[in-house]
Structures are given as C-alpha cells and as structure tokens.
N, C-alpha and C positions, 0 to 999 in steps of 0.2 A: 504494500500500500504505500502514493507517493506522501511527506513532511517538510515544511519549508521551517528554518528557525523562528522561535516565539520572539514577536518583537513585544518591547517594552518602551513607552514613553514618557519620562521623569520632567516636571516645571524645573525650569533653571535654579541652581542653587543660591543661597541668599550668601554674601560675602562672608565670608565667617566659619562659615559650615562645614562639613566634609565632604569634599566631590561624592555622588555618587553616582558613577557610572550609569547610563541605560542606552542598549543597544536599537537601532530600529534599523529597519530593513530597507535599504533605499534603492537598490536594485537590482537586479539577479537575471543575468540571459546564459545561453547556453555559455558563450565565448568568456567572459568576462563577469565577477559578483562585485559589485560595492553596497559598502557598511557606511551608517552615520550613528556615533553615539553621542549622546550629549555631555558634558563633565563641566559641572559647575555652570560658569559663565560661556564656557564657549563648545562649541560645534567642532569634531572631530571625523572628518569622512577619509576613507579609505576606499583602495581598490586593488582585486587581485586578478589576474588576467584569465585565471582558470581557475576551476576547483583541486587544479593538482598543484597551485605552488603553496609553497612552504610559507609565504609569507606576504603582504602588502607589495605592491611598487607602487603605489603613490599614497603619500599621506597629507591631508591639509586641513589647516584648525582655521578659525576663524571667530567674532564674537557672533553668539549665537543669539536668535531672535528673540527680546523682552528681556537683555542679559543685564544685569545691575553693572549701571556706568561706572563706580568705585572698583568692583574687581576686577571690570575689563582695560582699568586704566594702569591695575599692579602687573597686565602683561601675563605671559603663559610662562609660570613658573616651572621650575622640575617637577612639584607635585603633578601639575595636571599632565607632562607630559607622561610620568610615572602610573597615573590611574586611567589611561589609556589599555583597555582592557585584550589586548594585543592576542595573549595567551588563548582566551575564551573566544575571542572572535577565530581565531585560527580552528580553535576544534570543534566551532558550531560548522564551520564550511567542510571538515573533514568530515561530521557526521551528515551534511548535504552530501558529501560525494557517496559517502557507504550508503545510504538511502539510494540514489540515483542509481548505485550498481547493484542493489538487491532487487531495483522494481524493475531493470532491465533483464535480469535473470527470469525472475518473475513472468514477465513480459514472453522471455523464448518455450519457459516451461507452458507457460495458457495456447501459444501458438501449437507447440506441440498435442494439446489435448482436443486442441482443434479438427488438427488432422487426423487422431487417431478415432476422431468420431467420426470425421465426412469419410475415412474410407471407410470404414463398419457401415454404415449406409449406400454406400456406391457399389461395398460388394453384395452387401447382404441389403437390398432395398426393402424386403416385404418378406419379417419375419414369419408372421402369421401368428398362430396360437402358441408357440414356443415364447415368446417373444424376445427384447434382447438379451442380456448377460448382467450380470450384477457389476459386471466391470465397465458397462458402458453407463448404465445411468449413476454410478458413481465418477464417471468422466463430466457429464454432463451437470451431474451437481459442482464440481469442480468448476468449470468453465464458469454457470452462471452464479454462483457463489462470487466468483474474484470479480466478474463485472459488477455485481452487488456492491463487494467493498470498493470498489472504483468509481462508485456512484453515475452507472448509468442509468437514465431515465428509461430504460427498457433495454433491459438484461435478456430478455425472450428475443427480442428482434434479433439481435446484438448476435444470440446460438444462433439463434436461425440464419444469419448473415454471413458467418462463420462458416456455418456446417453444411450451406448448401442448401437447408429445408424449408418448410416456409413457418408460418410463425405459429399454426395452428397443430402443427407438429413439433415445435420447440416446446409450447407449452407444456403440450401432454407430455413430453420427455421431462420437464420439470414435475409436474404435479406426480407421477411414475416416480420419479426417482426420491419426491418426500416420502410417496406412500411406502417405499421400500425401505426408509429409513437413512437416507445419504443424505439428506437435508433438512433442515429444521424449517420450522413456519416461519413464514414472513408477518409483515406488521397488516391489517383489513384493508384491502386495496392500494397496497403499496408494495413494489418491491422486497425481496426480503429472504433471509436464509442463510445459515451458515453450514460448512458441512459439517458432518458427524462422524465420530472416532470411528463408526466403520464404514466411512466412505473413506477417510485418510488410513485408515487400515491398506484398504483394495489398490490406494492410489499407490504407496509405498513399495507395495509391491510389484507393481507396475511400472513408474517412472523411474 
C-alpha cells in the first residue's frame, strides 16, 4: 500500500523560546523531493535530487512568514542552523524510497495474479458444474482485495479489466470467493474485503 511523510505545521516561535522544529512537505516528483521546515523565526527549505542521495544539494533559510522582527534581526545563529533537522529528514525520504520499492514489488506480484487468472479462463472458459479451484478464487480474492486497499472506486471492473471478463462475471468471482471463505465482507454498498489466513495460506503456496 503507497505512504507519503506526515507533515507537520508549527506558528513561528516567539524570540526566546526553543526552536522547535516542524517538517512540511513542499514537494515531491518522481526526479527530485524538497523539504520546508520551519525553526523559530525562519524558513528552512531543502532539496535532494532523488530519493537515492544521501543527502540535500541545496539548502536555503530565509525569514519566515509572520516571523518576530527582534529574532530575525539576531540573524541565523548556530542554534538554528544546529536544529535543522537534517538527520530525520534524510530517513523520512529513505522510508519514501522503501515504500516506493515494496508497492512496486507489490505492483509485479498483483500483475502476476493477473495473468494467472486470465489464463485459467482462456484455457479452461466454461467450467461447468465442477467449477473452479480453491486456488483460483483465492487469486481472485487477492487481486481484488489489493485494489481495495489501493482504493479503487470499482475493484470489480478493475478484475474484470485485468482478467479479460466482463464485470458480471468479476463479480460473481468475488461474491464465490467470500462464500468460500478467501475474503471477508465488505462495508453495505461499498467496496470492501480483506483476504483470509486461508486464502494467504493457498497464495503462499502458490506465488
């Protein structure tokens, strides 16, 4: 599931005071993240080029908006450049990059359960009274489970899209696969569903 860092927004500190740090999030693209945190009297923005460097290239302070004229006039002492929270900002971006490579992982395993439905249907089209396998509608609870937690406004279509089918047979593949127990109920006409230890049982063994 994708996470971006909690940002925090602190009023400027009154002169006197203890800095206290607060991080907000001022921009983030694929290429390039910058940070702004506030400290004290002034504005602290930064920028890292990627989520893979070790550290800022560019740093720039500034008085920050509504900042009391007395402490912006003492100048940016050591303290503020010292509670420049350097350290914490570096491993909010690192736990952005482990986020981004667990939901791309993520991403090739759903593609994979993908395929392993649309061919069970391409070869096997019209089971008939056998019907399918406990390993297919625990595929299928899988698949629309994670578009659940990825909040797609229709997870059904979403199968069906995927797998080739149309959506009146996505569904029944969903409501089949709660009745067998691979998925939990959803919320009264809302999306919804988690899988169940014995649908992650079947899957395990499987992927």
């Amino acid at each position: 599931m994708n996470r971006d860092p909690r940002s925090r927004t602190d009023e400027a500190q009154p002169a006197g005071r203890a800095a206290e740090p607060s991080v907000r999030n001022a921009a983030t693209t694929s290429q390039e993240i910058r940070r702004s945190t506030r400290i004290g009297a002034w504005q602290v923005n930064l920028r890292w080029p990627s989520l893979d460097s070790e550290g800022p290239v560019e740093l720039s302070i500034k008085a920050g908006p509504g900042a009391d004229p007395a402490e912006i006039a003492r100048g940016i002492t050591g303290n503020v450049l010292r509670a420049i929270p350097l350290a914490h900002l570096t491993e909010e971006l690192r736990e952005v990059r482990r986020t981004a490579q667990n939901l791309r992982k993520e991403a090739v395993r759903i593609d994979g359960v993908a395929e392993l439905i649309a061919d069970t249907i391409r070869t096997d089209p019209t089971p008939g009274r056998r019907g399918r396998s406990e390993e297919f509608y625990a595929l299928v609870a899988a698949l629309y489970a994670w578009h659940v937690d990825q909040r797609y406004p229709n997870p059904v279509k979403r199968l069906a899209d995927l797998c080739g089918a149309s959506w009146r047979v996505s569904a029944n593949w969903v409501r089949l696969a709660r009745e067998k127990g691979f998925l939990t109920e959803g919320h009264e006409r809302r999306p919804g569903g988690e899988l169940t230890e014995k649908a992650s049982e079947i899957l395990d063994a499987m992927l």
